[in-house]
N, C-alpha and C positions, 0 to 999 in steps of 0.2 A: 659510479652512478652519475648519469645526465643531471649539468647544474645549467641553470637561466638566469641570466642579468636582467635585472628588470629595471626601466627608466619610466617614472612618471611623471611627466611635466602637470606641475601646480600650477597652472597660470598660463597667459600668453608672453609668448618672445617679445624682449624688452629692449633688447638690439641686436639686432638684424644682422647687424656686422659683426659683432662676435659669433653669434650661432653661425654665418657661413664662414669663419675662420674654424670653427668646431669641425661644420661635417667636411671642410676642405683636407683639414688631419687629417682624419678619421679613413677618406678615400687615400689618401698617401699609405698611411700605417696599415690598411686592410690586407695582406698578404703575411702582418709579422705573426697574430697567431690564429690558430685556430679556432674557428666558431663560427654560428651557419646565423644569420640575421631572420627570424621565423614571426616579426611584427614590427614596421615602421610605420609606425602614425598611421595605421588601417583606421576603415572605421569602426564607431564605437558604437555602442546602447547601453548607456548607463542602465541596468533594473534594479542595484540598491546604494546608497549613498552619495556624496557628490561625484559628479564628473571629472576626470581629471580631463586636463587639455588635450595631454597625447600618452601616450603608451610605445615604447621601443623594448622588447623583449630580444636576448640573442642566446642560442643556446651553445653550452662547451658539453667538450666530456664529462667534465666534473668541476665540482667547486675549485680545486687548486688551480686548477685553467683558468678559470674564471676569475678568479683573485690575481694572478700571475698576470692576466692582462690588465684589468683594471688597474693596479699598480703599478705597472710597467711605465717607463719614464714618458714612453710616445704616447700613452695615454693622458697620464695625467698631463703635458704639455698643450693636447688640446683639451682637457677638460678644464682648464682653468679658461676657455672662451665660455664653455660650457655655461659656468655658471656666474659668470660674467651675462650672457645674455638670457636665463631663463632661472626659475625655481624647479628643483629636480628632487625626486626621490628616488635610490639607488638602491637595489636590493639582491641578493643573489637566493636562490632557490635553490634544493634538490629534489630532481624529479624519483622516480620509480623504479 
């Protein structure tokens, strides 16, 4: 079953220089697994509750994928800029 990583930024970027160490990872390690990036900071219309900043959705095969990368060492190496420069909420899904 189709799983989605979901990232909400709470907030605005609070250094600039960690978050481009983040997405600088992030394009290194894009080859190690699999998963199709289906929303980068698009825009938004908030219609109920607050707005969050941004929104990055990536979808895998399945949940185990999805866990598999985000725990994956090249991951967390740059998610430690990650939250270094921003407020983030992480959430994974399964779709249908």
């Amino acid at each position: 079953m189709a799983a989605y990583m979901i990232f909400i930024r709470e907030g605005e970027v609070f250094d600039p220089v960690e978050m481009a160490a983040y997405n600088r990872l992030n394009r290194e390690n894009a080859g190690a697994h699999k998963l199709t990036p289906l929303v980068i900071y698009g825009d938004m219309e908030t219609l109920e509750g607050d707005a969050p900043d941004g929104i990055v959705i990536l979808a895998f095969a399945n949940a185990e994928e999805a866990k598999s990368w985000y725990h994956s060492p090249q991951y967390q190496a740059a998610a430690v800029h990650r939250r270094k420069a921003a407020n983030y909420r992480a959430i994974i899904v399964e779709g249908i």
